[in-house]
C-alpha positions in Angstrom: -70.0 -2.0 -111.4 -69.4 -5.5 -110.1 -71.2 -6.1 -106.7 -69.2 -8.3 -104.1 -71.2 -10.2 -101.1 -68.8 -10.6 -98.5 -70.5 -13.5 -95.8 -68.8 -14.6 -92.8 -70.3 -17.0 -90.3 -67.8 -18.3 -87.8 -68.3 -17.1 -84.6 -64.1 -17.2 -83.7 -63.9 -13.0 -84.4 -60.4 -12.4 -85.0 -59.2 -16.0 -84.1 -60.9 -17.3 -87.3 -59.6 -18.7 -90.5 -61.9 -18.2 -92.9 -62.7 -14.7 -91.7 -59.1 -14.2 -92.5 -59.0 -16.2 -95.9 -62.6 -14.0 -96.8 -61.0 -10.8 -96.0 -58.0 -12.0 -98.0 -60.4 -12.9 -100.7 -61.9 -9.7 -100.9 -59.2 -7.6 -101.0 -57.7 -9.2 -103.5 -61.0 -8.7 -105.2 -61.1 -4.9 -105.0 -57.2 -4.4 -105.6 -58.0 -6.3 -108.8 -61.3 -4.5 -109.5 -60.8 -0.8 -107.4 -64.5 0.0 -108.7 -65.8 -2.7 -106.9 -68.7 -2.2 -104.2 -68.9 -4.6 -100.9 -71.6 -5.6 -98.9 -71.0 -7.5 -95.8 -73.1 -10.2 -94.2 -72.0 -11.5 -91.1 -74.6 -14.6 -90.3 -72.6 -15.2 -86.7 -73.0 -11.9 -85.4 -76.2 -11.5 -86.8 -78.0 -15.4 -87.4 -81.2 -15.0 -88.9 -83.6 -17.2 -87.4 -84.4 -21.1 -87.9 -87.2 -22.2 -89.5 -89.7 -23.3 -87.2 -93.1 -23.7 -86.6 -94.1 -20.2 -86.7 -91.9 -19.3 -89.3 -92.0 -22.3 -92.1 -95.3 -21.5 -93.2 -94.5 -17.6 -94.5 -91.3 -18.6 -95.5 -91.5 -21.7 -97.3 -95.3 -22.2 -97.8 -96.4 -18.4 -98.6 -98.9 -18.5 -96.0 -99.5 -14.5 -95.8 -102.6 -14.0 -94.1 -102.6 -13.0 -90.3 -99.2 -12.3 -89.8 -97.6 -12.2 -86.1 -95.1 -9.0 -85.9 -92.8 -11.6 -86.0 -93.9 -13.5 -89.0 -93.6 -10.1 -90.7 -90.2 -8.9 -89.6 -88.6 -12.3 -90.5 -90.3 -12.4 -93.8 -89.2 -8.5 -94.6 -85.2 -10.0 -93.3 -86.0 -12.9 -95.9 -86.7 -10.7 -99.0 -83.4 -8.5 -98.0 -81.3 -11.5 -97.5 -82.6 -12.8 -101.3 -82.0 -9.1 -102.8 -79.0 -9.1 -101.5 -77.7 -12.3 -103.0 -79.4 -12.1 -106.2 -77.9 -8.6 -106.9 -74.1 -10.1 -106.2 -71.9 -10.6 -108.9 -69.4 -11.9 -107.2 -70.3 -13.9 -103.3 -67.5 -14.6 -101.0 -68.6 -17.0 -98.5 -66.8 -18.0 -95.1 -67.2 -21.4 -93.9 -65.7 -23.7 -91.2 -66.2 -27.1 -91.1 -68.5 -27.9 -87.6 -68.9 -31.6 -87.1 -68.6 -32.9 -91.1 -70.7 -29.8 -92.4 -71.4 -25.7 -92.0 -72.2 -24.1 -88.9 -76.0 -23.6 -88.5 -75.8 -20.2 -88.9 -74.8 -20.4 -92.2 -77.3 -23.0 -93.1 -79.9 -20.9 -91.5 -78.7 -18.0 -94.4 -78.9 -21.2 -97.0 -81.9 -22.0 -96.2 -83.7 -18.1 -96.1 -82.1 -17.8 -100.2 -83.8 -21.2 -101.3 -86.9 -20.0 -101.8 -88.9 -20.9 -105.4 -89.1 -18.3 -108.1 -86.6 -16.6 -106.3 -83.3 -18.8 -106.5 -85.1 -21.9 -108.1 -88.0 -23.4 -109.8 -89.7 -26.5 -110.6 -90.2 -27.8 -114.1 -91.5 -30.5 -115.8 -87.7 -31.4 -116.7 -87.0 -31.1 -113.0 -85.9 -28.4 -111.1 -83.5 -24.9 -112.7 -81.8 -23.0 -110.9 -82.7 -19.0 -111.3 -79.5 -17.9 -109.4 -77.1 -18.5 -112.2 -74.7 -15.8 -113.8 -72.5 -15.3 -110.5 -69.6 -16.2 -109.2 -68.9 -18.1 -105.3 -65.7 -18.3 -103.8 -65.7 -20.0 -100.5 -63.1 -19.7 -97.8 -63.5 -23.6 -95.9 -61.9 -24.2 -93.0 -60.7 -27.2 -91.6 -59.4 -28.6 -88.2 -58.3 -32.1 -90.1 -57.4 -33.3 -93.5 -60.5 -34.5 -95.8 -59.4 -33.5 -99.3 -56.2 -35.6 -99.7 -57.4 -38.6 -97.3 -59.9 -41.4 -98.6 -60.7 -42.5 -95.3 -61.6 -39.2 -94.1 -63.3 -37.7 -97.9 -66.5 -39.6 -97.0 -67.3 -37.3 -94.1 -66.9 -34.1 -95.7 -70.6 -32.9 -96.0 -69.6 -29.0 -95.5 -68.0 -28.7 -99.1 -70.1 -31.1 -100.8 -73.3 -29.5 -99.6 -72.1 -26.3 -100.5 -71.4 -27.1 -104.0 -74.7 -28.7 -104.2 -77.0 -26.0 -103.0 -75.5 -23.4 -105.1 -75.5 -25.7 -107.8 -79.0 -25.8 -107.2 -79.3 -22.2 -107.5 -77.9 -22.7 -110.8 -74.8 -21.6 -110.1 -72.1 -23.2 -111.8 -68.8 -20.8 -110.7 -68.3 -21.9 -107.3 -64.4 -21.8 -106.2 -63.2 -22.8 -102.7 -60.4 -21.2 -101.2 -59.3 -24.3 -98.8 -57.0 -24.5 -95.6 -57.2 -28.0 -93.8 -55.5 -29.1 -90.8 -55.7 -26.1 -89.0 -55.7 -27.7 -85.7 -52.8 -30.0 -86.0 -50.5 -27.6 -84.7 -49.1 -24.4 -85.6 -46.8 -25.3 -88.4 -49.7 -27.3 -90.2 -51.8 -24.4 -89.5 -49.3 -22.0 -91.3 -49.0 -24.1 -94.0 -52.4 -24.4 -94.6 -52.8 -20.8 -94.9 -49.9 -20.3 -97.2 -51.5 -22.6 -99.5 -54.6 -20.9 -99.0 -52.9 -17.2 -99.7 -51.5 -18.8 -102.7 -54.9 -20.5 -104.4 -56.7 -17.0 -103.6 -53.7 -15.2 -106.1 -54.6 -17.8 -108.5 -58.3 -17.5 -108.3 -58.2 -14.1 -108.6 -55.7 -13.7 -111.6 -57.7 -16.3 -113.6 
């Protein structure tokens, strides 16, 4: 049975795009695959925490000795977040464009599922991903117009990161589901999501 990870991580509610382009995603998704199962992750009502000083040394380090109740909790949220992700065939991931990248709670996610032996090693070739096997479709979001523009291509570090990092994972099927120039008014915003509505029916017949 395929296992779909539904993420969303704008904090708009019903006024967002990509939460709308995600649920679009997915229901095309189970329509096309009824047997489907869905977990959701929703990283704006729920961000987990940043990595600070407290926290970096359990989560990235493996320091394990003398936990605070905090230490523990966050590391217990860490090991569901990774389970969670490494049991998905198929991730849907919302993400708007904040300032040229991802909002911070969705880098905070990012950053609790890169975590070596888990999602990636280190070899003597260099680093593998351990992820791999999966398939990411991302729903971006964007007030302006990066894809099609030179001038403006340069500052798209919201796509490009995400690309990377899951390529890093080892992930090879990663998918965006686009709709750019939202906030140029409301005919480019409905345009945009027609485009959108029509790239998801091609994703998902493919």
């Amino acid at each position: 049975m395929t296992t779909i990870l539904h993420v969303d991580s704008s904090p708009l509610g019903t006024a967002s795009v990509t939460r709308q382009l995600t649920a679009s995603i997915v229901e095309a998704l189970v329509k096309a695959d009824p047997a489907a199962s869905v977990v959701t992750r929703d990283v704006a009502a729920n961000p987990p925490a940043h990595l600070d000083a407290e926290l970096l040394p359990v989560l990235k380090l493996g320091v394990l000795d003398g936990l605070s109740e905090r230490q523990r909790e966050e590391l217990a949220l860490t090991n569901a977040l990774l389970d969670e992700f490494l049991a998905a065939d198929i991730v849907v991931v919302g993400a708007p464009m904040y300032n040229f990248s991802v909002p911070t709670q969705l880098k905070a996610w990012i950053d609790r599922l890169a975590q070596a032996g888990r999602t990636f090693r280190y070899t003597e070739n260099g680093p593998q991903g351990l992820a791999g096997g999966k398939r990411v479709i991302v729903a971006s979001g964007r007030g302006g117009v990066y894809s099609t523009n030179p001038a403006l291509a340069g500052l798209d570090h919201q796509e490009a990161y995400l690309r990377s990092v899951f390529g890093f994972f080892g992930i090879t099927d990663v998918s965006f589901v686009r709709a750019e120039g939202v906030s140029m008014g409301p005919e480019a915003k409905d345009k945009a999501l027609a485009g959108a509505a029509k790239v998801i029916e091609e994703l998902i017949a493919a």
